[in-house]
C-alpha positions in Angstrom: 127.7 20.8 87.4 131.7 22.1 87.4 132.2 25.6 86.3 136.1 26.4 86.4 136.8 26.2 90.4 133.6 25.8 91.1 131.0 22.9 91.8 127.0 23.8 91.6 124.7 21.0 93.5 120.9 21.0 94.5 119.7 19.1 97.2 116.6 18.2 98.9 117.5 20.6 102.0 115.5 23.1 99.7 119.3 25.0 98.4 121.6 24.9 95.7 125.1 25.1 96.5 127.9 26.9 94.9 131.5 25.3 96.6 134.9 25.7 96.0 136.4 22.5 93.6 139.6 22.9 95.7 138.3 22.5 99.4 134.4 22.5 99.4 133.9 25.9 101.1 130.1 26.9 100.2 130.8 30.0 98.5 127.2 31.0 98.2 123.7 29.3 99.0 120.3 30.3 97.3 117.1 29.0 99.1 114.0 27.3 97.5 111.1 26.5 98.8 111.3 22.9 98.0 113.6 20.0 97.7 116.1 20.2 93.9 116.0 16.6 93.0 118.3 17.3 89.5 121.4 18.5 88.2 121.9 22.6 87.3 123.2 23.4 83.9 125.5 26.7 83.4 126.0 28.8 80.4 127.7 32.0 80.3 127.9 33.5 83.2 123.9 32.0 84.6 123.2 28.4 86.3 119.8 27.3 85.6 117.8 24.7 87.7 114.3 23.4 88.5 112.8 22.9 92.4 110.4 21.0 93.8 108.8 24.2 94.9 107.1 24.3 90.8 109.6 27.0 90.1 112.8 27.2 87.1 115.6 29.3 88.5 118.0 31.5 86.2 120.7 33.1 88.5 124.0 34.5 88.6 126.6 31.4 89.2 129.0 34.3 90.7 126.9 36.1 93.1 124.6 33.7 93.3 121.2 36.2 93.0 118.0 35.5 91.3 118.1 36.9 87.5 114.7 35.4 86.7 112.2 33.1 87.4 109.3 30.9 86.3 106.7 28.7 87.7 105.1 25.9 86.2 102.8 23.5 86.8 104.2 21.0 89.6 107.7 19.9 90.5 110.3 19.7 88.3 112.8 16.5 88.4 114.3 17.4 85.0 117.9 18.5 84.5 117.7 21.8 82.1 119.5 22.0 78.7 120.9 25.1 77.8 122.1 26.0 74.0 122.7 29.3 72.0 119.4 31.5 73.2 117.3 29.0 75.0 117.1 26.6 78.2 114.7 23.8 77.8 113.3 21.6 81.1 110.8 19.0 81.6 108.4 19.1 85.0 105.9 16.6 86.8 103.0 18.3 85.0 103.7 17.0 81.8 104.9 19.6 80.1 108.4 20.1 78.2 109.3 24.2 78.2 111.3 26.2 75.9 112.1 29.5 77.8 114.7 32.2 76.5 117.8 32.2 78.4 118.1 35.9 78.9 114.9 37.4 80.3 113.4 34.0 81.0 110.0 34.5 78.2 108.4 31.3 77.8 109.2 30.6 74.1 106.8 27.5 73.8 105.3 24.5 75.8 104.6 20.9 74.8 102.4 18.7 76.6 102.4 14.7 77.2 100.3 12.5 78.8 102.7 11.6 82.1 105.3 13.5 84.2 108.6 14.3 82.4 112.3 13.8 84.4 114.1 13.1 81.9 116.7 15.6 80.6 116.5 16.7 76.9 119.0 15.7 74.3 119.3 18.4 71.1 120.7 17.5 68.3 120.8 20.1 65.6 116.8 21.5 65.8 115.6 17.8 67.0 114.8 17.9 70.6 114.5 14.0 72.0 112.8 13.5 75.6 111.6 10.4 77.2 108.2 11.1 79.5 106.5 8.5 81.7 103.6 8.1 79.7 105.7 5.7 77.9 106.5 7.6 74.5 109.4 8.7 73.2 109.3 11.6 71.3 111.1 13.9 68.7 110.4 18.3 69.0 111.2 20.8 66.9 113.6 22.3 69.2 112.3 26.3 67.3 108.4 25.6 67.8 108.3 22.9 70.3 106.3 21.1 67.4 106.0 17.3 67.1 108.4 15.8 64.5 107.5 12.2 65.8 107.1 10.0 68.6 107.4 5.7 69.5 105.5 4.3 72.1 107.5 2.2 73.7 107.4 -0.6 76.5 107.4 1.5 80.2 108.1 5.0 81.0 111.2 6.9 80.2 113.1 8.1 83.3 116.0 9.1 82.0 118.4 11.4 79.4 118.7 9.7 75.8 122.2 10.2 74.3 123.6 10.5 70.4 124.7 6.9 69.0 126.6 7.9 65.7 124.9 7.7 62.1 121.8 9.6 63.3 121.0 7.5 65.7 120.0 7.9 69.8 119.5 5.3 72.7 117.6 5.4 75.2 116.2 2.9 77.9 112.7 2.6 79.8 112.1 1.5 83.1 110.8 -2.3 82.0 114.4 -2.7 80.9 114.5 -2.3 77.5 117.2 -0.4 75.4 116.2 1.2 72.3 118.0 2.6 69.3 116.3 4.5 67.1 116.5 6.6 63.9 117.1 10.3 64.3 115.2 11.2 61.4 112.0 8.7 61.6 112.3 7.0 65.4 112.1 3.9 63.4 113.2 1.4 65.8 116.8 -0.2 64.5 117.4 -2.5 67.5 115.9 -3.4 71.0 117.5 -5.1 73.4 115.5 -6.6 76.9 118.1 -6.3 79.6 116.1 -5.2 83.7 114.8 -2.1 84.5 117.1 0.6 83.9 116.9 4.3 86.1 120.7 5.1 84.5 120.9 7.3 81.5 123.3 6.0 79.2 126.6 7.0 77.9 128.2 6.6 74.7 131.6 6.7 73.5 133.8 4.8 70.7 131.0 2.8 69.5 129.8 1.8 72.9 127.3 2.1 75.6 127.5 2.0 78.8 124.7 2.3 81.3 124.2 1.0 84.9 121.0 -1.5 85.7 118.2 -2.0 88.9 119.8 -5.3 89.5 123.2 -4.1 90.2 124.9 -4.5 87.3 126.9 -2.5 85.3 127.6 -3.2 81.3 129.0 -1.9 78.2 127.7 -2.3 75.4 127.7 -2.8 72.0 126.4 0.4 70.0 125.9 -1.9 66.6 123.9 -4.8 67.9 123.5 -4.2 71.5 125.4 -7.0 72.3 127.5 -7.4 75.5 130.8 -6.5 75.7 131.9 -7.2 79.4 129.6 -5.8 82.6 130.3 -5.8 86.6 127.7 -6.3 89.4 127.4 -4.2 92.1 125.7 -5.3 95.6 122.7 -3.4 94.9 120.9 -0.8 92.3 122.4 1.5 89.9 121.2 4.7 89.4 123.7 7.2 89.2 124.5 7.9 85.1 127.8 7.0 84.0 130.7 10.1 83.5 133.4 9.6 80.9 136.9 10.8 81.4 139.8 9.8 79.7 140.3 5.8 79.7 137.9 5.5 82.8 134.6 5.6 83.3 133.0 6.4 86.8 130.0 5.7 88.3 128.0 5.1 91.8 125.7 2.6 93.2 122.8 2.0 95.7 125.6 -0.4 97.8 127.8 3.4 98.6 130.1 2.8 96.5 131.7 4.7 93.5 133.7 2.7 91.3 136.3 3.7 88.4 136.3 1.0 85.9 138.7 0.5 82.9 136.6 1.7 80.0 138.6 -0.8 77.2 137.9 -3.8 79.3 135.3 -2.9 82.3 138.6 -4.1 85.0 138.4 -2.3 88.3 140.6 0.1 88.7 139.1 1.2 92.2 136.3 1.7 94.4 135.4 3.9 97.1 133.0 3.2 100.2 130.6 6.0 101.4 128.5 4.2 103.2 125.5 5.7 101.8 123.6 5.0 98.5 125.0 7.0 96.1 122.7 8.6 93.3 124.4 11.8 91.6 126.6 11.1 88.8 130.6 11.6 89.6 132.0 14.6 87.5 136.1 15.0 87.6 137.7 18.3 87.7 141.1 20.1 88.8 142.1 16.7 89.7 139.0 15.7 92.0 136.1 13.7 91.9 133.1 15.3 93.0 129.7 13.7 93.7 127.0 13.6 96.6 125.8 10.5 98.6 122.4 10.5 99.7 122.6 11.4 103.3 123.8 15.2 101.6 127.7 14.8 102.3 129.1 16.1 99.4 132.6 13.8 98.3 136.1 15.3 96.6 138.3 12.4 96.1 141.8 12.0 94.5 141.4 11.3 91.1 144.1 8.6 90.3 147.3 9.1 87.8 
């Protein structure tokens, strides 16, 4: 997560990192007691993040010191969304939590039946979250009450994302791609492609996520129909990031590619010879992801 001139990243050494976007000096560390598997979220002047140590952080992304803190009921994989007053996170013991930002109160809890990683998606007062019991389901982002849920084929991994006309997507880890009604989760169009561990993106009327099998694809976000797709030597699960014409992502074979987002050509790649995970983000002219042996990339992003 990029704040201004700064970068925030967890990783499984137990800390989460605060460097410099300019030359990667660590500017501050804060120590868990476990491994931080997901991506921090900032508002204001706080960063928020779960560990694996069953505990949700709120600190200060200047100083780096602990403002608050809660523990739940195992690890938590989730990546936190913050908006307006509250920060909402998923953890390994089922639960989906609605805390208030400042003060850290625990606003409300809702429980499934399986472990939840993904991250949430709000839009307006509908909270959608994917959980490994696979259902998808629907809160009432005020009361964490049930507006509706769709069982669907295998377990939801990762982050649903808006498709236009009141309409998400979101993909379970048998492969399927679902969209589905904002309103009533009536299914509007499925589409079998392999097991997906990629959250997808949207943009312009298109989707683009990454695939277990290596490839890549876009999407349409009518019909779900194929507009072009690249294969990678091995899995994909790093999320795709959106900037500009391009669209970046990484892949199991250590590569991080920048593909053309009109027509999927290959602008570049970069070797980093280890499996890369984290999804690229692009500021003050870098690149910035992590590989996972913990190096920490900048690259030149190019004119």
């Amino acid at each position: 997560m990029i704040g201004g001139k700064k970068v925030y990243v967890g990783s499984k050494d137990t800390n989460l990192y605060c460097l410099s976007v300019e030359n990667g000096e660590v500017l501050w560390k804060f120590p868990t007691n476990g491994g931080i598997g997901s991506s921090p979220t900032l508002m204001g002047d706080k960063v928020y993040f779960g560990s694996y140590d069953s505990t949700f952080y709120c600190l200060d992304r200047h100083s780096g010191s602990k403002t608050w803190s809660q523990k739940v009921g195992d690890r938590i994989v989730s990546s936190p969304l913050a908006d307006g007053k509250m920060i909402y996170c998923g953890s390994n013991d089922g639960k989906v939590y609605a805390w208030e930002r400042v003060g850290g109160n625990l606003k409300w809890s809702f429980q499934t039946a399986g472990r939840v990683w993904a991250k949430p998606l709000l839009i307006g007062a509908k909270l959608f979250i994917g959980s490994l019991d696979r259902i998808f389901y629907c809160l009432d982002s005020r009361s964490g009450e049930l507006r509706w849920s769709l069982t669907t084929d295998g377990a939801v991994y990762t982050t649903a994302a808006a498709s236009g006309n009141r309409t998400v997507v979101f993909c379970t880890n048998t492969g399927s791609l679902y969209k589905v009604h904002q309103e009533t989760g009536k299914t509007l169009w499925k589409k079998s492609l392999s097991p997906i561990y990629s959250s997808p993106a949207v943009a312009d009327g298109r989707i683009y996520l990454g695939r277990k099998d290596g490839r890549f694809q876009c999407l349409s976000a009518e019909n779900g129909e194929e507009i072009w797709s690249y294969t990678t030597a091995a899995d994909i699960r790093s999320s795709p990031h959106l900037e500009g014409k391009t669209i970046y992502v990484g892949s199991y074979d250590g590569r991080v590619y920048a593909f053309s987002k009109n027509n999927g050509k290959r602008e570049w790649e970069y070797d980093t010879r280890s499996k890369v995970y984290a999804t690229p983000s692009v500021a003050g002219g870098r690149i910035l992801f992590g590989d996972m042996t913990g190096w920490f990339h900048a690259l030149a992003v190019k004119p």
